[in-house]
C-alpha positions in Angstrom: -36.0 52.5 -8.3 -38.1 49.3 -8.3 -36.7 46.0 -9.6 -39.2 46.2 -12.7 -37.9 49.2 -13.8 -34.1 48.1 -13.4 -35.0 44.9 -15.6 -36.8 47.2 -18.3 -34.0 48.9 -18.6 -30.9 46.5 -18.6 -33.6 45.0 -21.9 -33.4 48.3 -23.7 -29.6 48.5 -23.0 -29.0 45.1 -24.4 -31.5 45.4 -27.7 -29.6 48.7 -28.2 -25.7 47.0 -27.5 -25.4 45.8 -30.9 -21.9 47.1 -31.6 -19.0 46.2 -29.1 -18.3 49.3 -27.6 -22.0 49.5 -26.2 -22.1 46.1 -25.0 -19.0 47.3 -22.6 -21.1 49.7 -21.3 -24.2 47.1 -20.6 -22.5 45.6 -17.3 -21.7 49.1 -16.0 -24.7 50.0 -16.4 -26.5 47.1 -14.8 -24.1 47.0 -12.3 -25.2 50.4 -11.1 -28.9 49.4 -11.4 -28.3 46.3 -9.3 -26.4 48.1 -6.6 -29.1 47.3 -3.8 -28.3 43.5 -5.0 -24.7 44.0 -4.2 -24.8 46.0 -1.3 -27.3 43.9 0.1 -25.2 40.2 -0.3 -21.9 40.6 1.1 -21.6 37.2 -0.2 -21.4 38.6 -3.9 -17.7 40.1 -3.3 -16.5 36.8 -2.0 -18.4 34.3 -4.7 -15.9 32.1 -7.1 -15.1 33.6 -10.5 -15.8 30.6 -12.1 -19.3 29.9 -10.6 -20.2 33.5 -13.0 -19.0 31.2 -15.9 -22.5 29.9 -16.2 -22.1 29.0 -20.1 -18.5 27.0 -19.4 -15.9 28.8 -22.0 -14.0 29.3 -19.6 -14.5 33.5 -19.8 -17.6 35.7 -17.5 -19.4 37.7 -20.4 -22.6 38.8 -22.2 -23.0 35.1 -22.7 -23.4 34.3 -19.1 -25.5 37.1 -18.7 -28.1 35.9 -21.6 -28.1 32.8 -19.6 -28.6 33.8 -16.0 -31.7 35.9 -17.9 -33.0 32.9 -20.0 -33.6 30.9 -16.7 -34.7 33.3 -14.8 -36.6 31.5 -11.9 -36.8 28.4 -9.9 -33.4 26.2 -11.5 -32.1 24.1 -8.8 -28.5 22.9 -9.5 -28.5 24.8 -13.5 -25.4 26.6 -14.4 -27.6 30.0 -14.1 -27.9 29.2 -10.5 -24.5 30.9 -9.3 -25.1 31.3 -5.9 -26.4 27.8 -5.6 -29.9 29.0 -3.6 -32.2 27.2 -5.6 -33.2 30.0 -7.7 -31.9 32.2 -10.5 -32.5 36.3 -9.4 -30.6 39.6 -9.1 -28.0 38.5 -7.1 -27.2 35.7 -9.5 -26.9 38.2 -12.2 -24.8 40.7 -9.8 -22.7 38.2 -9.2 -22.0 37.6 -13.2 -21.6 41.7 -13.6 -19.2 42.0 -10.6 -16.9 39.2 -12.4 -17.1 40.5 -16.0 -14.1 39.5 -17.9 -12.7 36.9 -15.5 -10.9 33.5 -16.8 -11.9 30.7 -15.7 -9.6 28.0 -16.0 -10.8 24.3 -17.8 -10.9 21.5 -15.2 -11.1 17.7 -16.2 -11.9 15.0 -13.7 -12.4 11.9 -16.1 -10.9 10.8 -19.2 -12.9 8.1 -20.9 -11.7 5.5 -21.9 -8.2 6.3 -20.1 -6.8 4.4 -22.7 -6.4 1.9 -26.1 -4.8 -0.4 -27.9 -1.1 0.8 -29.1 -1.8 1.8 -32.9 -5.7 2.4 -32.0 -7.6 5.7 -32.3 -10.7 5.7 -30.0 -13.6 8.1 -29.6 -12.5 9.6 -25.9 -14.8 11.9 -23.2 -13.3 14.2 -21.1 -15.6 15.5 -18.1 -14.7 18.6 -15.7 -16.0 22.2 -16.0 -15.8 25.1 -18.4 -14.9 23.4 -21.6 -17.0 24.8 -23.9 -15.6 25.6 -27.5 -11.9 24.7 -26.4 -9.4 26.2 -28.3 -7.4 23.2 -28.3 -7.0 19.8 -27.0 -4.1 17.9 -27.4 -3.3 14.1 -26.8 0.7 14.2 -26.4 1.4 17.0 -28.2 -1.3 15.8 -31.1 -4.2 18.2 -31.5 -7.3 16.4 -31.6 -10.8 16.9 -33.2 -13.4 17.9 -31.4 -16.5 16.0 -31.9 -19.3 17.5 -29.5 -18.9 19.8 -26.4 -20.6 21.1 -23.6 -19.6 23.2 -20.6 -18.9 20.0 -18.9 -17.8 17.3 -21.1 -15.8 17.3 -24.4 -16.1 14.4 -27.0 -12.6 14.1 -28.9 -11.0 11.7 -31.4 -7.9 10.2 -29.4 -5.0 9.6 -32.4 -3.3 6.2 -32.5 -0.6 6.1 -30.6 2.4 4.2 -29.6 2.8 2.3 -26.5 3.3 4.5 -23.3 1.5 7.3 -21.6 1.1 10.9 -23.0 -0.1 14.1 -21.3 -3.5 15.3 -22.5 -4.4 19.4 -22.2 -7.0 21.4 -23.0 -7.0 25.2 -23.4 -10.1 27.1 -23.3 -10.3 31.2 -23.1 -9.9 30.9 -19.7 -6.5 29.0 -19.8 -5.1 25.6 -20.2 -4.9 22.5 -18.4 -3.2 19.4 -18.2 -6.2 17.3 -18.3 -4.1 13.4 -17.2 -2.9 10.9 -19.1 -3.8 9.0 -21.6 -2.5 5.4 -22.0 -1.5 3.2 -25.4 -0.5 -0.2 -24.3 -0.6 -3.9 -25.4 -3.4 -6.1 -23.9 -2.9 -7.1 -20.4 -1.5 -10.4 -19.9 -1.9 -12.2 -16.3 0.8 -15.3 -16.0 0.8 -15.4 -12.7 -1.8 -15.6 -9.0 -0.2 -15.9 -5.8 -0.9 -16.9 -3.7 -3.6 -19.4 -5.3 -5.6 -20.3 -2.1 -7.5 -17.8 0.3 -10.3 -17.5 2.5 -13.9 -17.5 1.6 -14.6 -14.4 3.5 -12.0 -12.6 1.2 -9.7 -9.6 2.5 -6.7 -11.7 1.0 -3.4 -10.0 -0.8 -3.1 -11.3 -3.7 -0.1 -11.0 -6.3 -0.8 -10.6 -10.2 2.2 -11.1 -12.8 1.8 -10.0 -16.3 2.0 -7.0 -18.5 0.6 -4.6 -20.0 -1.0 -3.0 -16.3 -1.1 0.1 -16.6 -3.6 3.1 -14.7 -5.8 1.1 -11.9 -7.2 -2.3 -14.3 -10.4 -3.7 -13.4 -9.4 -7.0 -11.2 -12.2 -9.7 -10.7 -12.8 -13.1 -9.0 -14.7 -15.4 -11.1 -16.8 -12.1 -12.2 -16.3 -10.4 -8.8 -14.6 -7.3 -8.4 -11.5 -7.1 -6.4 -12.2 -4.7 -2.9 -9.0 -3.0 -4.5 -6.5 -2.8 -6.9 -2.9 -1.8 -6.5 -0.6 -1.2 -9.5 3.6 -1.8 -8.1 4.7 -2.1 -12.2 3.1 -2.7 -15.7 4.1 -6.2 -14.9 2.8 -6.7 -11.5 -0.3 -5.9 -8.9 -2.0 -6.7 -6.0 -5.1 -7.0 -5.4 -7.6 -7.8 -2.2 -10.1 -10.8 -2.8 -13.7 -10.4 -2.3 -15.7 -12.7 -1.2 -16.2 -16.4 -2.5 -17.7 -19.6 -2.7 -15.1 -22.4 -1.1 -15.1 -25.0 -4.2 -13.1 -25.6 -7.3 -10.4 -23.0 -8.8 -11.9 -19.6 -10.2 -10.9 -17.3 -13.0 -9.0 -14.5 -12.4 -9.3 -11.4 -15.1 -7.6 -7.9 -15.4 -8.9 -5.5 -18.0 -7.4 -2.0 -18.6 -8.6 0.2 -21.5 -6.5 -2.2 -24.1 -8.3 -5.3 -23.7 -8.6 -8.0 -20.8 -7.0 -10.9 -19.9 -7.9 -13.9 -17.8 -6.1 -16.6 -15.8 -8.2 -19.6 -15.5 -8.4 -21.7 -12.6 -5.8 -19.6 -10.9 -7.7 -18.9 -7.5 -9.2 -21.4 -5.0 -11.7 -20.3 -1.9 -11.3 -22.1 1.2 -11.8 -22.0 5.0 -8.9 -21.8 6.5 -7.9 -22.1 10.2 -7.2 -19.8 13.0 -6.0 -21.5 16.2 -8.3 -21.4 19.1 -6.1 -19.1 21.2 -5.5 -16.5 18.6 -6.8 -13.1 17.1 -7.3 -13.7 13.2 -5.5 -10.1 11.8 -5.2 -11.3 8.1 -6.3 -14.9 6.5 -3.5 -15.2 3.3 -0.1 -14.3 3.5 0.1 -10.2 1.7 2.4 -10.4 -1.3 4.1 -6.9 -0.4 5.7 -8.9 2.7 5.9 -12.4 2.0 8.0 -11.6 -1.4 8.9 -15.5 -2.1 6.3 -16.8 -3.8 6.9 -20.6 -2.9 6.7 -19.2 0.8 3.2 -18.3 -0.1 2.3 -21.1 -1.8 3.1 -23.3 1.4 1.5 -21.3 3.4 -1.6 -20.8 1.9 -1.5 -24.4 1.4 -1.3 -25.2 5.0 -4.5 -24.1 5.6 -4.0 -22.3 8.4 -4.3 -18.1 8.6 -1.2 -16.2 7.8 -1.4 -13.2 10.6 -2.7 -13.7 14.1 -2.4 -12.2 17.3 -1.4 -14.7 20.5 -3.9 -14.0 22.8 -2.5 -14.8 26.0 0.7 -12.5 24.9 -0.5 -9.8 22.7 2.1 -10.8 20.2 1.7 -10.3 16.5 2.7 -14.2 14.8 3.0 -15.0 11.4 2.9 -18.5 10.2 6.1 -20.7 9.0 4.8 -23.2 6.9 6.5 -26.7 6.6 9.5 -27.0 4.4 13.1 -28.2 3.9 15.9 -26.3 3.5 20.1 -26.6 3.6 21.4 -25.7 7.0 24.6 -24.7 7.9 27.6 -22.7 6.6 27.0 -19.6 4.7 30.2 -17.5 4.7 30.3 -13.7 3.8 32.5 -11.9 1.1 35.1 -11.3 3.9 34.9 -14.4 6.3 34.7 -18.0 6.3 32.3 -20.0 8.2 33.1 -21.5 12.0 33.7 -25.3 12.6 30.4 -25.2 14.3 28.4 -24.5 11.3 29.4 -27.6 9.4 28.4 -29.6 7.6 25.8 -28.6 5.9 22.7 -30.6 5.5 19.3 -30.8 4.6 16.6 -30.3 7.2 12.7 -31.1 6.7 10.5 -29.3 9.4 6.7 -31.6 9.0 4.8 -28.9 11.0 3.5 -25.7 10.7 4.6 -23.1 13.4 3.3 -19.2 14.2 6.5 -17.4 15.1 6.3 -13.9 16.5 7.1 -11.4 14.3 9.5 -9.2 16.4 11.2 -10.2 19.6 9.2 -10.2 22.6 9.5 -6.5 24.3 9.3 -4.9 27.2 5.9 -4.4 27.5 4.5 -7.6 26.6 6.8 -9.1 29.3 5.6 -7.0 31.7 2.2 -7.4 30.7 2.7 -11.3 31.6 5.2 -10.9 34.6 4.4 -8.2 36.3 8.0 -6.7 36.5 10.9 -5.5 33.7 14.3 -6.9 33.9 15.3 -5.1 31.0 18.8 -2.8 31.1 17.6 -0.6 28.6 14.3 1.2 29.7 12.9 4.4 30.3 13.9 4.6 33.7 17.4 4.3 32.5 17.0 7.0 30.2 15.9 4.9 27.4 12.4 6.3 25.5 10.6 4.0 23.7 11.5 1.2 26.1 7.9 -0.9 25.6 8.7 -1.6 22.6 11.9 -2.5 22.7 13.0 -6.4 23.2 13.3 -7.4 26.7 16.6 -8.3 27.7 18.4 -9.6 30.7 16.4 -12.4 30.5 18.0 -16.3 31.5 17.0 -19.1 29.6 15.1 -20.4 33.1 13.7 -17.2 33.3 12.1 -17.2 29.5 10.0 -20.5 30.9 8.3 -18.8 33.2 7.2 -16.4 30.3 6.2 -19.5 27.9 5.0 -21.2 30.5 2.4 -18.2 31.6 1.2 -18.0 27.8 1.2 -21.3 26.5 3.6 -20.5 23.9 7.3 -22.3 23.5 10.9 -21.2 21.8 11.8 -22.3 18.3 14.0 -24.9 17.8 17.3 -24.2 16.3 16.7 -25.4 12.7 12.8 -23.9 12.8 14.9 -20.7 13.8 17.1 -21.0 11.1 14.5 -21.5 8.7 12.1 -18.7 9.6 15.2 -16.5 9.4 16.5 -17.9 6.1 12.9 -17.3 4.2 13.6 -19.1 1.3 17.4 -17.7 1.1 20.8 -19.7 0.9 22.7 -16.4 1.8 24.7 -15.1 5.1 22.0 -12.3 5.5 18.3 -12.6 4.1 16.5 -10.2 1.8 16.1 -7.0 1.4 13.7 -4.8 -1.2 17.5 -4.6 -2.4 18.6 -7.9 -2.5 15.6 -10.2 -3.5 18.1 -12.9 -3.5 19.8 -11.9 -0.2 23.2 -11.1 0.0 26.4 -12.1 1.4 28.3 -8.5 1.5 28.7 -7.6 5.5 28.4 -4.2 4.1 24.7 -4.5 3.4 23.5 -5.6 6.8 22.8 -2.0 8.5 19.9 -2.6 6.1 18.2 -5.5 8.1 20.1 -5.6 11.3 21.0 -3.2 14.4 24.9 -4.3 15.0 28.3 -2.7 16.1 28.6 -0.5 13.6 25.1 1.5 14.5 23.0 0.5 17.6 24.7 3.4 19.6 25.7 0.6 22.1 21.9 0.0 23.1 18.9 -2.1 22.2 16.1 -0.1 19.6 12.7 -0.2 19.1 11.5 -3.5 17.3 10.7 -3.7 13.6 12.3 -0.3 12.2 15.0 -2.6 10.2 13.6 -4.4 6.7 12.1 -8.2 7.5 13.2 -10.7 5.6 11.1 -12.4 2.8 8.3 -14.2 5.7 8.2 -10.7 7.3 10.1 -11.5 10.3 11.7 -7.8 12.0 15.1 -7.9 13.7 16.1 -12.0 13.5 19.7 -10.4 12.6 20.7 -8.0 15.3 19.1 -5.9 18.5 19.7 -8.7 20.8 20.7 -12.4 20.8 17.5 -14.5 20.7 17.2 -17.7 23.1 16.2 -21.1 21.7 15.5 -24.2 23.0 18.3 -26.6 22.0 21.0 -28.0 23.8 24.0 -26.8 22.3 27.2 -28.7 21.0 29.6 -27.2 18.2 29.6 -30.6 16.5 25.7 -31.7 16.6 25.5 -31.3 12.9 27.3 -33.9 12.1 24.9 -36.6 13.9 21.6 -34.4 13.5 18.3 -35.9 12.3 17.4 -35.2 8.9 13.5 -34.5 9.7 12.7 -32.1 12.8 15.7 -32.2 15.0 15.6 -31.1 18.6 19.1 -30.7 19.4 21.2 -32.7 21.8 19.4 -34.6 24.3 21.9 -32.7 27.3 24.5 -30.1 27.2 26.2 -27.3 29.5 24.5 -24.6 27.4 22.1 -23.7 25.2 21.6 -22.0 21.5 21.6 -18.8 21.2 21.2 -16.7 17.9 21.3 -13.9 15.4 23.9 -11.7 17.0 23.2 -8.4 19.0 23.5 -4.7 18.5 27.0 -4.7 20.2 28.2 -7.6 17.6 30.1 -7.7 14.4 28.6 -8.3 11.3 30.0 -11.6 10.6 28.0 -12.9 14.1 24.7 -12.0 12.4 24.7 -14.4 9.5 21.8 -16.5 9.5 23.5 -20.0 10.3 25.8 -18.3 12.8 25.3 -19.8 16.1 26.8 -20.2 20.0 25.9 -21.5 23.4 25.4 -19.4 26.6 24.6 -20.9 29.8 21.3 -20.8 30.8 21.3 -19.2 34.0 23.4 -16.0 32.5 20.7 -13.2 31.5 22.8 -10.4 29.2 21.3 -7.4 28.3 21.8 -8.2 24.8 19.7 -11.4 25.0 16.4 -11.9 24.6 13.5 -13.8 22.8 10.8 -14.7 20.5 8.0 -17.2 20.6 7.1 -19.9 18.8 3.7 -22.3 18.7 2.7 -25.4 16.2 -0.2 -24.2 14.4 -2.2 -27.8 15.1 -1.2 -26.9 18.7 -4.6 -26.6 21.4 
């Protein structure tokens, strides 16, 4: 039987379907006529359900097949087009009989706007698939008008509603879906950009405080918009810079479907500085690890980059900018401090320093000295041993180290800064404690200790870092430093950048190990080992002043 006659036929079937019990014989019918399509396009048995839906409501029937037949022909990318070839023909039309009376399911992609003003009704679009003449749509429980549809968008009448976020759903023939959520709020406020300095090339972290941020809001820079937008609360987001002009402070706007809001002269573009003998990995400090914004500020304002990598060492360093802060005695909920923490006093440190962010391991001393002294490495039985800290290291022997890549130890009160971040605790921060804290019971949180090292040294960085984003200062092994040590220097220490005693039998040592009580791991705790003795609890991390060639 030719095609011609087939077609003839399924006309005459159709003109004579008038009541419904002959239109459910049409596709049988067809379906027999159009066997040579089927038979012939194994492709047919296998073809989606919903790509038969050709007139989107969200059921396969007569409907689709008037429409396959109306564009019969060349239609590139038209619903009619079910096997997506290019043109509508017999199999397209197979296809559609072989999935009479399927449901297709609505889909929705978009909602827009996403949102409005609390107390606001708003004209709203919803685009997906199949959602023609819906049988409902409902904005948190609401049903909704329709105003004008089409098998792939629907134009509805969003009710006002109070602040929050409700569930929209639409239900076709086919079925119902939950389409997203629709947002009431108040209009964004932004109180707050930090850090307020970054570099002209952009790729900076930047905080937003406010309200109001709800979905993913529009972010710009002086009209700019942000690479990306990251919501953490309706009060807060981040946000990475694009490029800018270095000049005078910008605006900063966020705008979610409620309204805008704008923080004037709340970003400044500058160039700022990465050392000569380091890898720039990230210009401004990233708000989601430096958490204290005065921290930030400072080091942003230093003008030198945040994140580098030493060259010579392969070490990832994050800057400390200058600063003062109290040293000294911080006791715990269960223990008092030691004689040799007293008294406490106020330090100023004039000079930026890059401070590596975990303690120097295994690998990168190797890398530098050719050999590892460490206790705990793979030979041992240890996995992971590159990147754990070296250890069994003297004092004399950590020169060597320094001295191969131009790098240096902290000093005792930089040390004690850089660990502090911005905290007048015994232990630093935690996404827990945003204060710190000074409960002993808190510290398997930020430090390896006694209670559950396992009586070894672990991999670097698996612990929380404190608010400058420094990994392991409390715990995994003692860290050498470069003073002189003597229980009762405090007493006769400079005020502004002190070096420790000019001689001594030992020197500092700090942060406490994995094989120490808690109470050792305090941030002003501190001892003296001599500096030929190399433990295998005691290693390092370098230091080097930012202005430094």
């Amino acid at each position: 039987m030719s095609f011609n006659l087939s077609f003839h036929m399924f006309t005459w079937c159709v003109r004579k379907s008038a009541s419904v019990s002959r239109a459910v014989l049409v596709p049988v019918f067809v379906a027999v006529l159009l066997a040579p399509f089927l038979t012939a396009s194994p492709a047919v048995a296998q073809s989606n359900i919903c790509a038969s839906d050709v007139d989107g409501d969200g059921v396969v029937g007569a409907p689709d097949l008037a429409g396959v037949l109306a564009q019969w022909g060349p239609c590139s990318g038209c619903h009619a087009d079910v096997t997506g070839n290019g043109t509508v023909d017999g199999v397209d039309l197979a296809t559609v009989l072989l999935r009479w009376d399927g449901l297709c399911a609505p889909t929705v992609d978009t909602i827009d706007p996403p949102g409005a003003p609390a107390g606001e009704s708003r004209t709203v679009t919803l685009y997906g698939a199949h959602l023609l003449n819906p049988l409902a749509v409902t904005f948190g429980g609401i049903a909704v008008p329709v105003v004008q549809g089409t098998p792939d968008t629907l134009t509805v009448i969003a009710p006002a509603m109070k602040i929050g976020q409700q569930s929209v759903i639409v239900t076709t023939r086919g079925g119902s879906v939950i389409a997203g959520t629709y947002t009431s709020s108040l209009a964004p406020t932004a109180t707050s950009v930090s850090p307020r300095i970054g570099t002209a090339q952009g790729g900076s972290t930047v905080l937003i405080e406010g309200s109001g941020f709800y979905a993913t809001p529009d972010v710009h820079f002086a009209g700019i918009p942000a690479r990306s937008v990251t919501v953490i609360s309706s009060t807060r987001l981040t946000a990475v810079t694009p490029p800018g002009a270095v000049g005078r402070a910008i605006s900063v706007s966020v705008t979610t479907a409620s309204g805008s809001a704008i923080a004037t002269n709340a970003y400044t573009y500058t160039n700022i500085a990465v050392p000569a003998w380091a890898t720039l990995l990230e210009a401004s400090p990233n708000a989601t690890i430096v958490t204290d914004a005065p921290l930030r500020e400072a080091i942003a304002a230093s003008g030198f980059a945040w994140r580098i990598r030493h060259n010579a060492s392969q070490a990832e360093m994050l800057l400390v900018p200058p600063g003062s802060f109290e040293m000294g005695c911080s006791s715990t909920t269960l223990h008092s401090c030691l004689n040799n923490e007293f008294p406490v006093h106020e330090v100023t440190l004039t000079s930026a320093v890059y401070v590596g962010r975990y303690e120097v391991t295994q690998a990168q001393w190797l890398g530098v000295m050719g050999s590892n002294p460490a206790d705990f490495q793979a030979v041992h039985g240890y996995p992971g041993s590159n990147d754990r800290p070296v250890e069994t290291v003297s004092w004399f022997d950590v020169q060597g180290f320094l001295s191969a890549t131009g790098t240096r130890l902290l000093t005792e009160a930089e040390w004690e800064y850089a660990c502090r971040a911005g905290t007048t605790t015994a232990y630093h921060t935690t996404p827990f404690d945003p204060e710190g804290t000074n409960d002993e019971a808190r510290i398997g949180l930020i430090a390896w200790h006694f209670g559950n090292a396992g009586n070894q040294t672990r991999v670097v960085g698996q612990k929380w870092p404190n608010a400058l984003g420094f990994h392991d200062m409390s715990g995994n092994v003692y860290e050498w430093v470069n003073d002189w040590y003597s229980g009762a220097y405090y007493a006769s220490s400079p005020l502004q950048n002190p070096l420790g005693p000019a001689t001594g039998a030992a020197r500092v040592a700090r942060g406490g190990s994995g094989g120490n009580d808690p109470f050792f791991l305090r941030s002003c705790s501190r001892g003296g080992i001599d500096p030929v003795e190399a433990r295998n609890n005691l290693g390092f991390r370098i230091a080097k002043t930012a202005s430094g060639n």
